[in-house]
C-alpha positions in Angstrom: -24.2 30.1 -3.3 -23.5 26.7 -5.1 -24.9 23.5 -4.6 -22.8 20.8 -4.6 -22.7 17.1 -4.8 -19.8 16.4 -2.3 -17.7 18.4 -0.1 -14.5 16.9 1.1 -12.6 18.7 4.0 -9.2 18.4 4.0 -6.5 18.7 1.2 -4.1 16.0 2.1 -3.6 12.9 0.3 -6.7 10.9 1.1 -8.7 14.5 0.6 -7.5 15.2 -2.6 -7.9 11.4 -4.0 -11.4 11.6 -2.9 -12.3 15.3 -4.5 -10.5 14.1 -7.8 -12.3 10.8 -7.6 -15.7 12.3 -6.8 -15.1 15.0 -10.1 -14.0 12.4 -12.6 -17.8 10.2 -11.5 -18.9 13.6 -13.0 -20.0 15.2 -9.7 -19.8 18.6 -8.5 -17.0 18.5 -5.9 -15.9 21.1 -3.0 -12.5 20.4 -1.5 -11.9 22.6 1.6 -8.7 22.8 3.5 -8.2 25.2 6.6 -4.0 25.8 5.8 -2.3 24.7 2.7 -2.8 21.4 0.6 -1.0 18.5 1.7 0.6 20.4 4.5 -1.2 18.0 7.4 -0.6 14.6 8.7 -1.0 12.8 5.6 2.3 14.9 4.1 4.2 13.7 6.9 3.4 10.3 7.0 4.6 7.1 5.1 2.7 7.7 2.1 2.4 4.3 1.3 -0.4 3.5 -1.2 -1.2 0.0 0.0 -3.2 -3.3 -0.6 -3.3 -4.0 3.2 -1.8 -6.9 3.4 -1.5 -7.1 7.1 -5.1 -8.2 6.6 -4.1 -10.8 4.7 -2.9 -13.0 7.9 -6.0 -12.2 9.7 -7.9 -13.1 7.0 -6.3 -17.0 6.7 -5.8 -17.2 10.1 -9.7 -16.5 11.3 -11.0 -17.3 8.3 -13.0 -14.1 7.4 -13.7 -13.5 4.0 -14.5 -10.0 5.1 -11.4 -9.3 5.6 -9.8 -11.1 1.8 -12.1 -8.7 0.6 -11.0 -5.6 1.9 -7.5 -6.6 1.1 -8.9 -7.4 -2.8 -10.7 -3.6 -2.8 -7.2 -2.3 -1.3 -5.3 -3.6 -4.1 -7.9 -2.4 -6.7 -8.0 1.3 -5.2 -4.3 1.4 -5.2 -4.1 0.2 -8.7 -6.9 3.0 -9.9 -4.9 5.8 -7.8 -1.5 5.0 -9.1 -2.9 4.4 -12.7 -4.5 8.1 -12.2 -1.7 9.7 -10.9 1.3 8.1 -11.7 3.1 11.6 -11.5 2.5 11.2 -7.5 3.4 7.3 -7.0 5.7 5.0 -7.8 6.5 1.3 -6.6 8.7 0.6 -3.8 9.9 -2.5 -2.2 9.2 -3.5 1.1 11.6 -5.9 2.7 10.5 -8.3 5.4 13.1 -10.1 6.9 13.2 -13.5 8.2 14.9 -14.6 11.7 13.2 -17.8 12.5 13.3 -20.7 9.9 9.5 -20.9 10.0 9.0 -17.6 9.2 10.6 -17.9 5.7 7.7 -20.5 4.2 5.4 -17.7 6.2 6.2 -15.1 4.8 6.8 -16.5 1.4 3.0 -17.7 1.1 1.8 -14.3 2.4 3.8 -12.4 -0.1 2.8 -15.0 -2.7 -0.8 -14.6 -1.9 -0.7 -10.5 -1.7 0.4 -11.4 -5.8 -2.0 -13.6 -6.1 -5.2 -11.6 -4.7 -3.5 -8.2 -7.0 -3.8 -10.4 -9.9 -3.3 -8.2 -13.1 -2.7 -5.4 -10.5 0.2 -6.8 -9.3 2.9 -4.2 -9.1 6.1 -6.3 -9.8 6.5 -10.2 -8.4 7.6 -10.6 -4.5 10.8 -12.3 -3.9 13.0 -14.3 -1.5 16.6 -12.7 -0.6 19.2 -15.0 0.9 20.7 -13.7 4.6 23.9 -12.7 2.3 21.6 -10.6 -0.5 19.9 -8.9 2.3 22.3 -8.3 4.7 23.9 -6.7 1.1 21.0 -4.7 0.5 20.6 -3.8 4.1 23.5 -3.6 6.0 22.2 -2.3 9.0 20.4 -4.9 9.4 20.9 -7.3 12.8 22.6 -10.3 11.1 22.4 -12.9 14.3 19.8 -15.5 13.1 18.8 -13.9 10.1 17.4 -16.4 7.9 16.3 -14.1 4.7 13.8 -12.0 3.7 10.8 -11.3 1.8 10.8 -8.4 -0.3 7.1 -7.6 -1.9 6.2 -4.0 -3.9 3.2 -1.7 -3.0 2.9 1.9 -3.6 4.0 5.4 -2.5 2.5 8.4 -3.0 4.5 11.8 -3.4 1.7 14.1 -1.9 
């Protein structure tokens, strides 16, 4: 029987980051999985490799740095798992739209913070889309009181 230093159960995405993550440290890994790799939840789920940035509100609205930080860690584990397997991610844009006036500034400085907070990290710059660009974009979208929208990148793994 071996010895080792970690065991991770279950070969979906988060599974399989952790085993490789543990083995490139240099320690002796076991990655179990009771059916097939990547055939559970994680397979049929968004797959988003994300910074967490609906933390980001709670963390400027309450004021809890604990929070920033976990955003900040979030944006620095995405950035080491799509630097390690860029074969399995690639960026996507996310599109936030807009339907109150107020939520256009909002938005913008939550976006513009998410870039911020990535820093070197950042995946590509989050931009503003007029009602016309993303009604263009996104035509299904419900165009009564549709102000704009905020379109910022974050990652997606293919698992």
């Amino acid at each position: 029987g071996g010895h080792y230093d970690v065991v991770v159960v279950g070969g979906g995405a988060t599974g399989c980051g952790v085993a490789l993550d543990a083995a490139t440290r240099g320690l002796s890994t076991a990655l179990l999985e009771r059916g097939d790799f990547a055939r559970g939840t994680s397979s049929r789920s968004t797959k988003l490799v994300h910074g967490g940035i609906r933390y980001l509100e709670h963390a400027a609205l309450s004021l809890d740095p604990s929070q920033y930080l976990l955003v900040a860690e979030a944006l620095h584990e995405r950035a080491t798992l799509m630097a390690m397997a860029p074969h399995l991610t690639e960026t996507i844009p996310l599109m936030v739209p807009a339907y109150k006036w107020w939520q256009v500034p909002y938005y913008w400085a939550g976006v513009k913070a998410y870039d911020f907070i990535a820093g070197k990290r950042n995946l590509r710059s989050s931009y503003f889309l007029s009602a016309r660009d993303t009604l263009e974009r996104y035509p299904l979208l419900k165009q009564k009181g549709l102000w704009g929208s905020l379109v910022y990148h974050d990652g997606q793994m293919d698992d």
